[in-house]
HTML snippet that shows the backbone in 3Dmol.js (N, CA, C, O; Angstrom):
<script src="https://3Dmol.org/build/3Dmol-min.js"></script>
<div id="view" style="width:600px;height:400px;position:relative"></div>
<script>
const pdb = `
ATOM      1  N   UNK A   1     -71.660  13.868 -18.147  1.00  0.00           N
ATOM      2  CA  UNK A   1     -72.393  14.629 -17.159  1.00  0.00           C
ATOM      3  C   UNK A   1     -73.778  14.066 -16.903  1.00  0.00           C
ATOM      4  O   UNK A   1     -74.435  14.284 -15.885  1.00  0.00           O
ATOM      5  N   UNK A   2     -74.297  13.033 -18.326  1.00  0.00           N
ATOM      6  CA  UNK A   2     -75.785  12.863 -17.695  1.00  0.00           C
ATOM      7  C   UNK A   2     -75.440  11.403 -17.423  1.00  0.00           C
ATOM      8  O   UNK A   2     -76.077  10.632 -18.140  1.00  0.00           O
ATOM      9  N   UNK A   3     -74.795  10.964 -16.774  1.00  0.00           N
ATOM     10  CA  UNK A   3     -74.634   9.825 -16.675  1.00  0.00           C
ATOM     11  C   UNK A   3     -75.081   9.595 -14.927  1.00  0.00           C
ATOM     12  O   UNK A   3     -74.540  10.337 -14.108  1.00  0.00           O
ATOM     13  N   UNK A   4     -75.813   8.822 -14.579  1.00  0.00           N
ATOM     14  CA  UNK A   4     -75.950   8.559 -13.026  1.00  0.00           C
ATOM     15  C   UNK A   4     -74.715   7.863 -12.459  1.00  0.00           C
ATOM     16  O   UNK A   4     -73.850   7.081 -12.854  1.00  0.00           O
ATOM     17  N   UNK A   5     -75.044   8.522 -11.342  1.00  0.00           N
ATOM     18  CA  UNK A   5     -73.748   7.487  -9.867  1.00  0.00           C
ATOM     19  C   UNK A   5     -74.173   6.299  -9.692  1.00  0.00           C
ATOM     20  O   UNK A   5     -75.330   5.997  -9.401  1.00  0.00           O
ATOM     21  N   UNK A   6     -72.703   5.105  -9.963  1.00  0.00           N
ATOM     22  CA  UNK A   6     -73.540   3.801  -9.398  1.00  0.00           C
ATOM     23  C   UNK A   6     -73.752   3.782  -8.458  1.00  0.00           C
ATOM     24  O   UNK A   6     -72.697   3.792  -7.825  1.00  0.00           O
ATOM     25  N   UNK A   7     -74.927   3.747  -7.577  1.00  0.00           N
ATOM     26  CA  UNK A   7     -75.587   3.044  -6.124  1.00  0.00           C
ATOM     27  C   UNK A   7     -76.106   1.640  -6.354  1.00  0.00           C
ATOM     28  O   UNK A   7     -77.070   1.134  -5.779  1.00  0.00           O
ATOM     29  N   UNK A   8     -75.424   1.144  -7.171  1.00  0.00           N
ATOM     30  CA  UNK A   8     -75.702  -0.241  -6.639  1.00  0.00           C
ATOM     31  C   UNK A   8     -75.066  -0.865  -5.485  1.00  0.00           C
ATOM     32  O   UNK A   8     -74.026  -0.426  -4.994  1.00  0.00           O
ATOM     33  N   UNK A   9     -75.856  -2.160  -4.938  1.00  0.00           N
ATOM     34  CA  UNK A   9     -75.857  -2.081  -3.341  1.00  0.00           C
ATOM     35  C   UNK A   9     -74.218  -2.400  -3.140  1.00  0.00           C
ATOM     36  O   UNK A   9     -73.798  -2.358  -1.983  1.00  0.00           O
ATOM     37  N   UNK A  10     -73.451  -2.658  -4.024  1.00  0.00           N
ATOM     38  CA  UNK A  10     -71.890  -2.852  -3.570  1.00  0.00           C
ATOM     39  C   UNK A  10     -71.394  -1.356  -3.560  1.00  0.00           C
ATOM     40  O   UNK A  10     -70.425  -1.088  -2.850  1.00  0.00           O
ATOM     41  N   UNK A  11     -71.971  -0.407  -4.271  1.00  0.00           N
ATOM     42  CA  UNK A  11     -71.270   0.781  -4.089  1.00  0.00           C
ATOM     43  C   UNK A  11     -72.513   2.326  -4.206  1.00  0.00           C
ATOM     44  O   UNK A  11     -72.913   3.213  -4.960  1.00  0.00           O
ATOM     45  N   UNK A  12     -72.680   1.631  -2.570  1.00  0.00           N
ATOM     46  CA  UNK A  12     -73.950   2.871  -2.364  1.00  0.00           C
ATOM     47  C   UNK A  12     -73.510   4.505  -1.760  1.00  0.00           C
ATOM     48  O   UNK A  12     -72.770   4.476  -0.776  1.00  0.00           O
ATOM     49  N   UNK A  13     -73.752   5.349  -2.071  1.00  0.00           N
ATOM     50  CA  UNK A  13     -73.245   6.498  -1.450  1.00  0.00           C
ATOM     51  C   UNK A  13     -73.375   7.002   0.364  1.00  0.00           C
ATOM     52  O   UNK A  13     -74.357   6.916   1.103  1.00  0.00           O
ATOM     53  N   UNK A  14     -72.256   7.425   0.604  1.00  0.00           N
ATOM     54  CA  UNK A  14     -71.890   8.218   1.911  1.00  0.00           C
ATOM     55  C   UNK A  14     -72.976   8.652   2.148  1.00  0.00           C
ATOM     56  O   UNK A  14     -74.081   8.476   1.636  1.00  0.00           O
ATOM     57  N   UNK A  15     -72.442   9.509   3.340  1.00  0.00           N
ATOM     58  CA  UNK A  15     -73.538  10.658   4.227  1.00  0.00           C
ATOM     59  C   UNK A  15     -73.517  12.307   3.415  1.00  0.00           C
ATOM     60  O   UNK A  15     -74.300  13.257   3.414  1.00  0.00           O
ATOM     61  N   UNK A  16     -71.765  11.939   2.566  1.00  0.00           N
ATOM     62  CA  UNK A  16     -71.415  13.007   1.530  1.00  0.00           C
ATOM     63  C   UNK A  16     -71.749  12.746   0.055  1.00  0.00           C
ATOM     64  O   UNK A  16     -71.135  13.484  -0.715  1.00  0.00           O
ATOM     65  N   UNK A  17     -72.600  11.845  -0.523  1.00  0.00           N
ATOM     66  CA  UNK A  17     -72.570  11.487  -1.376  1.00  0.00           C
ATOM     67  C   UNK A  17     -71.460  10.679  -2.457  1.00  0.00           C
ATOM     68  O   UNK A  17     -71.694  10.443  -3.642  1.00  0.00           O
ATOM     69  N   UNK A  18     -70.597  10.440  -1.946  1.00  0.00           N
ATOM     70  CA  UNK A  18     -69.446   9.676  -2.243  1.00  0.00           C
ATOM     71  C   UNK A  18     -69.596   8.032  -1.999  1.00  0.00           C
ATOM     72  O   UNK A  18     -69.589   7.408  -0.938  1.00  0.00           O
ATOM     73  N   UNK A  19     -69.723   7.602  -3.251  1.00  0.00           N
ATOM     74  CA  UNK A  19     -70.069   5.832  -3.012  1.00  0.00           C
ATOM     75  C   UNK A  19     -69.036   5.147  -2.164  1.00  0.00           C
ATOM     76  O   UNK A  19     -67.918   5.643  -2.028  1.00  0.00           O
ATOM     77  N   UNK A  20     -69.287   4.337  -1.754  1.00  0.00           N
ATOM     78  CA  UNK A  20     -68.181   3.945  -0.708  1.00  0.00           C
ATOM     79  C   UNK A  20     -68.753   2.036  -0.511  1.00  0.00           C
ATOM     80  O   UNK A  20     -69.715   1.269  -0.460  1.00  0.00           O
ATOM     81  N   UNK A  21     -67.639   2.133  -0.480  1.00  0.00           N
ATOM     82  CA  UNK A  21     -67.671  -0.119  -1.077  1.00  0.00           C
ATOM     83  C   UNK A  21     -68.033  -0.798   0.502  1.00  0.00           C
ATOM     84  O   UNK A  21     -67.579  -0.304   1.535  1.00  0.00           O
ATOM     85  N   UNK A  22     -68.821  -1.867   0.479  1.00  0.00           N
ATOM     86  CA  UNK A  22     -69.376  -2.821   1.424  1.00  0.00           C
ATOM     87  C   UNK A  22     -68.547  -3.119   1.967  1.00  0.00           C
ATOM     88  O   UNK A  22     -68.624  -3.488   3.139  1.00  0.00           O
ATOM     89  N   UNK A  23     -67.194  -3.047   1.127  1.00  0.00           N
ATOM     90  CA  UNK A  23     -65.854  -3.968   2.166  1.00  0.00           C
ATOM     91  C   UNK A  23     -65.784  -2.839   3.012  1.00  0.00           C
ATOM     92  O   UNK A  23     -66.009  -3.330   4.118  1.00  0.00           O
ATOM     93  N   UNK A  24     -65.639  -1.829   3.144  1.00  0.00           N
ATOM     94  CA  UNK A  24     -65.387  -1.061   4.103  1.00  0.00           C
ATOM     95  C   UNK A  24     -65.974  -1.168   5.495  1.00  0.00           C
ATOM     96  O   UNK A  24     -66.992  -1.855   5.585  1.00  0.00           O
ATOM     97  N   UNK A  25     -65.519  -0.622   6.556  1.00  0.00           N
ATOM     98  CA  UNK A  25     -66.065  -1.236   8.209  1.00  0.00           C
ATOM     99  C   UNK A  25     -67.126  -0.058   8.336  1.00  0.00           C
ATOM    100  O   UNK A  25     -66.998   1.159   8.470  1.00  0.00           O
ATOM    101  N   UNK A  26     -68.427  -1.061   8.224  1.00  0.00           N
ATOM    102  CA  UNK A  26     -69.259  -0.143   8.944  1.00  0.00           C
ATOM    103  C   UNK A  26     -69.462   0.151  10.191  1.00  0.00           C
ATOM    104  O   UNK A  26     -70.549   0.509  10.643  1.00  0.00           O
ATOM    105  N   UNK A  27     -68.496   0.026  10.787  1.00  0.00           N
ATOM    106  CA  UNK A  27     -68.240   0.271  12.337  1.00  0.00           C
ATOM    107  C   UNK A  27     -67.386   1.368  12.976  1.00  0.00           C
ATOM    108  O   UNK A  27     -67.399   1.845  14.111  1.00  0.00           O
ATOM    109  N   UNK A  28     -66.346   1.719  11.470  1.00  0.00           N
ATOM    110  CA  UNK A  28     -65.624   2.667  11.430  1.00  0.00           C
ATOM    111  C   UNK A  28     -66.061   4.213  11.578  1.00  0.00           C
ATOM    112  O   UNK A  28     -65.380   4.914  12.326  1.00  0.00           O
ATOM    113  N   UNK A  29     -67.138   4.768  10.918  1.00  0.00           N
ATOM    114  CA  UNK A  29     -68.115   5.790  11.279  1.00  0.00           C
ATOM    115  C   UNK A  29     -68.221   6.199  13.109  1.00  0.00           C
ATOM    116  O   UNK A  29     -67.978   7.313  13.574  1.00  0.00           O
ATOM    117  N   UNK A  30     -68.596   5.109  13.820  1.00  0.00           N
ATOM    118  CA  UNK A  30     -68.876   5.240  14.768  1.00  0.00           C
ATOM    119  C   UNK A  30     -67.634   4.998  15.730  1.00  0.00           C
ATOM    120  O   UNK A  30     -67.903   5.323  16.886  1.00  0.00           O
ATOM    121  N   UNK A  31     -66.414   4.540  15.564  1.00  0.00           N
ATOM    122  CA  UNK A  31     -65.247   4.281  16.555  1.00  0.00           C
ATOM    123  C   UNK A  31     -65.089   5.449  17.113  1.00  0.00           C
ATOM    124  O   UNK A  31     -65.211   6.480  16.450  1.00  0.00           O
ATOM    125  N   UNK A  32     -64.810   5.455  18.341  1.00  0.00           N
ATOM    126  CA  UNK A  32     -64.276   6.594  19.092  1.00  0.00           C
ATOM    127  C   UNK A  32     -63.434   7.630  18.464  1.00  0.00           C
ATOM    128  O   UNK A  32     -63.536   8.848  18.605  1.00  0.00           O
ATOM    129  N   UNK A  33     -62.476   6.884  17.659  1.00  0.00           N
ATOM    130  CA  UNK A  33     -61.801   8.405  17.563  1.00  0.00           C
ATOM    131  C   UNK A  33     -62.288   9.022  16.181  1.00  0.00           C
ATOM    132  O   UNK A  33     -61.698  10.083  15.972  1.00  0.00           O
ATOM    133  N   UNK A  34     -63.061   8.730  15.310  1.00  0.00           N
ATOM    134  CA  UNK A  34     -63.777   9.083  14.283  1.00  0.00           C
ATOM    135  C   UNK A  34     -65.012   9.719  15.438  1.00  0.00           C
ATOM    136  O   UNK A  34     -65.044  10.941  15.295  1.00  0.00           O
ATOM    137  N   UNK A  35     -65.653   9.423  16.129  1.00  0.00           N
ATOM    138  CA  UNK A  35     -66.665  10.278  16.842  1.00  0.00           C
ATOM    139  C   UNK A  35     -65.571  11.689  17.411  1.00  0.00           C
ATOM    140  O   UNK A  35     -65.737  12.867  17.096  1.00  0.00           O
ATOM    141  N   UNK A  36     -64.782  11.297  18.052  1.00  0.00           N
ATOM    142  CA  UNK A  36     -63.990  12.601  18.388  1.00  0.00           C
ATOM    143  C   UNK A  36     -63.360  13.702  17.557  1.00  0.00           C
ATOM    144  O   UNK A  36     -63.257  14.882  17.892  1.00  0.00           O
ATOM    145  N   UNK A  37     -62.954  13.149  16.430  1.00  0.00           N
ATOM    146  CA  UNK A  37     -62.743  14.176  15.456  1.00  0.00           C
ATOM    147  C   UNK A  37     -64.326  14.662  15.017  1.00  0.00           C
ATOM    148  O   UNK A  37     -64.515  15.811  14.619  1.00  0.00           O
ATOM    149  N   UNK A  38     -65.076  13.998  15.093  1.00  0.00           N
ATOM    150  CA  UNK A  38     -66.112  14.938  14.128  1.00  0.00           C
ATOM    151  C   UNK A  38     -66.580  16.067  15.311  1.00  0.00           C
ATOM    152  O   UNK A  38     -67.051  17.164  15.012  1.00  0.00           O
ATOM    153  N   UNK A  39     -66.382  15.637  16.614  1.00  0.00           N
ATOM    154  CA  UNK A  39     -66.880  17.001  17.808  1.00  0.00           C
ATOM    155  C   UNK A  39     -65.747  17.672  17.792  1.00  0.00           C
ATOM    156  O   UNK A  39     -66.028  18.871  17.804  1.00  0.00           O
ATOM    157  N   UNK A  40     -64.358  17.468  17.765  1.00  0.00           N
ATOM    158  CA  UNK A  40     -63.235  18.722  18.220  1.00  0.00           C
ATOM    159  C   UNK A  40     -62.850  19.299  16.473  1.00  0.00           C
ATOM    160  O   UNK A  40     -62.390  20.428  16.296  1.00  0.00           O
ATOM    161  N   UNK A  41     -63.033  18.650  15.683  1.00  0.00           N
ATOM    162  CA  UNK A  41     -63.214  19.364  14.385  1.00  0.00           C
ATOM    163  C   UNK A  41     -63.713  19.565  13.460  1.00  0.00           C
ATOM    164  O   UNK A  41     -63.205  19.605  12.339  1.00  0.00           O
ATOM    165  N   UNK A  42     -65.264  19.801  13.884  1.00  0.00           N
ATOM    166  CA  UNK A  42     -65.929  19.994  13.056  1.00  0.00           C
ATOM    167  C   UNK A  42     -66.324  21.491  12.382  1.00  0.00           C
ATOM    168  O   UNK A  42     -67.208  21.617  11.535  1.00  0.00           O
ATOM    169  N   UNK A  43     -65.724  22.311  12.772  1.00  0.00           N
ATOM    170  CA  UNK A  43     -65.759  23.950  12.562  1.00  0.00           C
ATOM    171  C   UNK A  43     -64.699  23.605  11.122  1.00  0.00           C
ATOM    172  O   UNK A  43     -65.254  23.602  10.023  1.00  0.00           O
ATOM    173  N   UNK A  44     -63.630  23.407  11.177  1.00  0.00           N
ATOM    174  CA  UNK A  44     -62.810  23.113   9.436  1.00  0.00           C
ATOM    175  C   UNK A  44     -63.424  22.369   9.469  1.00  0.00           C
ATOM    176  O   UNK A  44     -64.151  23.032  10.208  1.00  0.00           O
ATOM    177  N   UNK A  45     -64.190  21.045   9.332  1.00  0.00           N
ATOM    178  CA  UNK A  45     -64.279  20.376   8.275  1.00  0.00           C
ATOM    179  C   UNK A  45     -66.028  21.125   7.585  1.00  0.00           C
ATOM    180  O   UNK A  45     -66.539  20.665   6.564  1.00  0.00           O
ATOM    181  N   UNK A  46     -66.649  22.239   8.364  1.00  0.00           N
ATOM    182  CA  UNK A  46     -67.609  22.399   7.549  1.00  0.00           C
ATOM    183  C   UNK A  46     -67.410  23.777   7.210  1.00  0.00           C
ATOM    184  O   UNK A  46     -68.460  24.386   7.007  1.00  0.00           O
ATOM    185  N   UNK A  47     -66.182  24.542   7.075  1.00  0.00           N
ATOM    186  CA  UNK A  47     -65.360  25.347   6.477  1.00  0.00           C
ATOM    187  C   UNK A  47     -65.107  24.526   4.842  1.00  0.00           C
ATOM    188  O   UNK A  47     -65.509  25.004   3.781  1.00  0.00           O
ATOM    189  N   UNK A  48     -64.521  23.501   4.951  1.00  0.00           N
ATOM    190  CA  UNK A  48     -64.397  22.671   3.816  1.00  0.00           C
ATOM    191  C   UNK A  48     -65.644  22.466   2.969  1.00  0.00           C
ATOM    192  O   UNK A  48     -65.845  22.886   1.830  1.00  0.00           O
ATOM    193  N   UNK A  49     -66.512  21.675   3.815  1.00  0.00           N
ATOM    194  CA  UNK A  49     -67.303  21.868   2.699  1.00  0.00           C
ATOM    195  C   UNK A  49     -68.239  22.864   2.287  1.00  0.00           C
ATOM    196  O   UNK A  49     -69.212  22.741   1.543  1.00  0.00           O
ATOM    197  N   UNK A  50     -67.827  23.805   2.843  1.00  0.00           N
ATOM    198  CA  UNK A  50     -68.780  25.048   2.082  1.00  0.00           C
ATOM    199  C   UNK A  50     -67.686  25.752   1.506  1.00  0.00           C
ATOM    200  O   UNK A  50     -68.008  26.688   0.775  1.00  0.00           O
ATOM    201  N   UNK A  51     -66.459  25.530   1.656  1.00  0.00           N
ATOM    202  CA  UNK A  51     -65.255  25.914   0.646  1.00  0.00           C
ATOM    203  C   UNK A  51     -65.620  24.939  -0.963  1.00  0.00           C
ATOM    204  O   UNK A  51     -65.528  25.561  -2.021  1.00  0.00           O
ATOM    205  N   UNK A  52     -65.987  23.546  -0.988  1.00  0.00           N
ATOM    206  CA  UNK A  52     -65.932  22.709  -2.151  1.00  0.00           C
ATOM    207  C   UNK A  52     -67.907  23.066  -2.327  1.00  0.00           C
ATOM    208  O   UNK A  52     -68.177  23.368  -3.490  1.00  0.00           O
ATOM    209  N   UNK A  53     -68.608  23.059  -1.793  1.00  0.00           N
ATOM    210  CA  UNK A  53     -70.138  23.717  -2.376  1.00  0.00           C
ATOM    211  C   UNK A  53     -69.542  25.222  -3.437  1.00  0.00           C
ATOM    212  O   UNK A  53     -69.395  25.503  -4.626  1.00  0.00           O
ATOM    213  N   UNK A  54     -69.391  25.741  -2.324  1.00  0.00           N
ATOM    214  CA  UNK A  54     -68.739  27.061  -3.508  1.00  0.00           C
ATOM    215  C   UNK A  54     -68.043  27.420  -4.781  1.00  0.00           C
ATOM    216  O   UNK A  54     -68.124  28.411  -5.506  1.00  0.00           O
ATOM    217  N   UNK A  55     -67.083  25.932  -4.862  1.00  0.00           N
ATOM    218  CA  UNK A  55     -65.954  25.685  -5.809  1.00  0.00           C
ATOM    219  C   UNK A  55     -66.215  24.335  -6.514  1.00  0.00           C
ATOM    220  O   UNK A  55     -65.410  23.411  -6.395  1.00  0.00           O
ATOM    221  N   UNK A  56     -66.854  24.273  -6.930  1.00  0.00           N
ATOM    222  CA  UNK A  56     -67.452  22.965  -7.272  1.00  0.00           C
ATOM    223  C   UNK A  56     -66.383  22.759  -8.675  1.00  0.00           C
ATOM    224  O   UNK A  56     -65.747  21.811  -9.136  1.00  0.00           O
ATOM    225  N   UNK A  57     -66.602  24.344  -9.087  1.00  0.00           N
ATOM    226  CA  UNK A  57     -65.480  23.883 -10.809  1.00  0.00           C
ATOM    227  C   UNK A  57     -64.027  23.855 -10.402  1.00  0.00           C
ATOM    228  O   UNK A  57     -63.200  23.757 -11.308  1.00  0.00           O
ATOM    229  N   UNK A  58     -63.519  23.944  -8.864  1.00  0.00           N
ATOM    230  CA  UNK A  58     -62.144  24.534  -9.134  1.00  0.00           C
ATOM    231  C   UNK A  58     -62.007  23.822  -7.066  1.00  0.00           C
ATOM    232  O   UNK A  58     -61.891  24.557  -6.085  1.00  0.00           O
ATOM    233  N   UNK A  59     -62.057  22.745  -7.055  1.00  0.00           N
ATOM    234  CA  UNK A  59     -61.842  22.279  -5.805  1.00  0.00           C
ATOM    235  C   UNK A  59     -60.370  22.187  -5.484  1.00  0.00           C
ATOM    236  O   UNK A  59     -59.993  21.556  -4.496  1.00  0.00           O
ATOM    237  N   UNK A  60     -59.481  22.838  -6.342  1.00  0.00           N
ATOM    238  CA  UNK A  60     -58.336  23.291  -5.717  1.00  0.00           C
ATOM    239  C   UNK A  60     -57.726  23.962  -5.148  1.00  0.00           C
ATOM    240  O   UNK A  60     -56.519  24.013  -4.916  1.00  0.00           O
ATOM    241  N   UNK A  61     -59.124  24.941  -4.689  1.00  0.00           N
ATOM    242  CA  UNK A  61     -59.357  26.161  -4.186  1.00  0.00           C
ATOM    243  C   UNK A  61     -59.343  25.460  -2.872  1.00  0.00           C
ATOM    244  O   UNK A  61     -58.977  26.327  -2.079  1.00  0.00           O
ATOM    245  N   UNK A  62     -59.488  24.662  -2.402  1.00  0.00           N
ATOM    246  CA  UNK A  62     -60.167  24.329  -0.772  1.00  0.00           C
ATOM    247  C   UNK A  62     -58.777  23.784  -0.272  1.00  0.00           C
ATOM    248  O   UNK A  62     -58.718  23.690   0.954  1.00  0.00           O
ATOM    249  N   UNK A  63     -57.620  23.396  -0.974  1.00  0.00           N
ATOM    250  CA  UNK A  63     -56.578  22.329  -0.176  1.00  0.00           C
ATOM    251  C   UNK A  63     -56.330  23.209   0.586  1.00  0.00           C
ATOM    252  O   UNK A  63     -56.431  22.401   1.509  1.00  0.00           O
ATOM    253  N   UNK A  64     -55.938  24.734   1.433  1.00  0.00           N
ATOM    254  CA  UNK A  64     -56.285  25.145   2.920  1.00  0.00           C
ATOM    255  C   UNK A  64     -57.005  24.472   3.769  1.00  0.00           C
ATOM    256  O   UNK A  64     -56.628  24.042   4.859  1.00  0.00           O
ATOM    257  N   UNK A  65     -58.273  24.347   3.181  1.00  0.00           N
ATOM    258  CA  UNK A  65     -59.968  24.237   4.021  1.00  0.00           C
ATOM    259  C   UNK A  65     -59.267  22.749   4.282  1.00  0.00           C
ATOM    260  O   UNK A  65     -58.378  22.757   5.133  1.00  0.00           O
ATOM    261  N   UNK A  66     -59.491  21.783   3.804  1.00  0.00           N
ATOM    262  CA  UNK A  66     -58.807  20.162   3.960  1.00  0.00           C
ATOM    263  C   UNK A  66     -57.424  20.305   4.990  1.00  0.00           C
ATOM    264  O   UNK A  66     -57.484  19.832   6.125  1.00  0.00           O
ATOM    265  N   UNK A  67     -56.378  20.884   4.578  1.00  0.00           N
ATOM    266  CA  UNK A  67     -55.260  20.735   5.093  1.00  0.00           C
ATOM    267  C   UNK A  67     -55.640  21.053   6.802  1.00  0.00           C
ATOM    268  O   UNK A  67     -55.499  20.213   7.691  1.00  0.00           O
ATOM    269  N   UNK A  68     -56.095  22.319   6.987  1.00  0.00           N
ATOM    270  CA  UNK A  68     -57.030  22.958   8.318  1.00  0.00           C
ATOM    271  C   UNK A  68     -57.712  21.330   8.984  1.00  0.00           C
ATOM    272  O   UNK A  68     -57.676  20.811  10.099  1.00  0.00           O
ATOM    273  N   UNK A  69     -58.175  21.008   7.947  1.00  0.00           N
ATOM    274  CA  UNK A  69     -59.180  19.783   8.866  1.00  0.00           C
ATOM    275  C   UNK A  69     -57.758  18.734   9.060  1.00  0.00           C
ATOM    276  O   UNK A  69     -57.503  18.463  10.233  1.00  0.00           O
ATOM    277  N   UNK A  70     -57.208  18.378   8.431  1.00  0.00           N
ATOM    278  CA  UNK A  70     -55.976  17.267   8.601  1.00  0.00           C
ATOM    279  C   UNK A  70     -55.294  17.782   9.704  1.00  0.00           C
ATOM    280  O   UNK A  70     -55.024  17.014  10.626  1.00  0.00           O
ATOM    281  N   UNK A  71     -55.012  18.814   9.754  1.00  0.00           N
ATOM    282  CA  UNK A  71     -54.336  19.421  10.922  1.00  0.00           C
ATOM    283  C   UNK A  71     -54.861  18.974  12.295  1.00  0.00           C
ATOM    284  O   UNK A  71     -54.412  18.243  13.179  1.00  0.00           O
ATOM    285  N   UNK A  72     -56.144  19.795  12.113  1.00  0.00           N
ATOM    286  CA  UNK A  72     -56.548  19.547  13.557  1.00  0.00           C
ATOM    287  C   UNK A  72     -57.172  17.280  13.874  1.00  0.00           C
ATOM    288  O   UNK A  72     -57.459  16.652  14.894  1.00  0.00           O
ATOM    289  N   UNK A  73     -57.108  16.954  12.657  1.00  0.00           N
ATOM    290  CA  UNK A  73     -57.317  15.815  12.995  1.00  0.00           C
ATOM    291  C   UNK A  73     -56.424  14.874  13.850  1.00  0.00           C
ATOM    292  O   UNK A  73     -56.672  14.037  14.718  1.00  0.00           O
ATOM    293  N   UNK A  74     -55.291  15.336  13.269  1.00  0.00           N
ATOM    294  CA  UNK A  74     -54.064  15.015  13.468  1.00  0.00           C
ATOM    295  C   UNK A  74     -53.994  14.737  15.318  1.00  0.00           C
ATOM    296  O   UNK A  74     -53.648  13.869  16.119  1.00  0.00           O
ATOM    297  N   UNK A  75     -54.433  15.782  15.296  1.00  0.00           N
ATOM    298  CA  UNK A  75     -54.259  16.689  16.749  1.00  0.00           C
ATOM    299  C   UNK A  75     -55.212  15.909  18.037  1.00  0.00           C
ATOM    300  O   UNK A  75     -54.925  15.904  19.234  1.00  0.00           O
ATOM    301  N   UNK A  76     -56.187  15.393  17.501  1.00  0.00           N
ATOM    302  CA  UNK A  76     -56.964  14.575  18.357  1.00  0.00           C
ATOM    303  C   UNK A  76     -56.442  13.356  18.817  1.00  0.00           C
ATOM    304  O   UNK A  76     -56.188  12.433  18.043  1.00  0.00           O
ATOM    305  N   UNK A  77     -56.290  13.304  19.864  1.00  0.00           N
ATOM    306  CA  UNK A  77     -56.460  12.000  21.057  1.00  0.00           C
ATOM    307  C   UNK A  77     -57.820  11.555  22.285  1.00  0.00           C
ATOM    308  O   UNK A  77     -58.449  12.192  23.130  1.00  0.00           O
ATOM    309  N   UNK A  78     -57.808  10.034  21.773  1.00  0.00           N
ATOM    310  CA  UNK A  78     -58.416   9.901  22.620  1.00  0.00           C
ATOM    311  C   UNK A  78     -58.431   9.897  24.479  1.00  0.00           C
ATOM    312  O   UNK A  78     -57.350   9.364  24.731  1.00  0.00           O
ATOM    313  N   UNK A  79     -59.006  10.172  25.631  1.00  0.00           N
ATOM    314  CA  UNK A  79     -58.310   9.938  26.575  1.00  0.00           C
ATOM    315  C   UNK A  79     -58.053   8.762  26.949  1.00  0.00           C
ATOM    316  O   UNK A  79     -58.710   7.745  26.727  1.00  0.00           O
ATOM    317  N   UNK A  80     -56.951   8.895  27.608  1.00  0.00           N
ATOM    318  CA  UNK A  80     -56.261   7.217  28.417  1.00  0.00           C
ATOM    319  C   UNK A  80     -57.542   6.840  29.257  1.00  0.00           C
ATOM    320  O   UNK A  80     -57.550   5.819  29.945  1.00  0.00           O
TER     321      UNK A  80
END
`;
const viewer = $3Dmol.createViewer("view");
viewer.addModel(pdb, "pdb");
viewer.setStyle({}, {cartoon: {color: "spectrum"}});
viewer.zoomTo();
viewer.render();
</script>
């Protein structure tokens, strides 16, 4: 528990605090359909995380709150 998160610069943390590796596309954040899910579903996904703030000991409480956001993610298209 007293141990720190590595943020070293290969594995610096998210916007959620979740480290996340250099190989990953930092371009991906911003692609269209990652911008579109975060405007048509962002009501579950911040259902979720104030479902996992709340449940911090027992985040098995939230697979609704998640599943809700997968759902409607699912559900997004971009237009032609």
């Amino acid at each position: 528990m007293g141990s720190k998160p590595d943020v070293s610069p290969e594995r610096r943390p998210d916007r959620s605090g979740v480290p996340v590796s250099r190989a990953e596309d930092p371009a991906l954040p911003h692609s269209p359909i990652v911008q579109r899910i975060r405007e048509d579903c962002a009501e579950p996904f911040v259902a979720f995380e104030q479902c996992l703030k709340e449940n911090q000991e027992s985040v098995l409480k939230c697979s609704e709150h998640v599943n809700a956001f997968l759902r409607c993610a699912e559900r997004v298209k971009l237009p032609a």
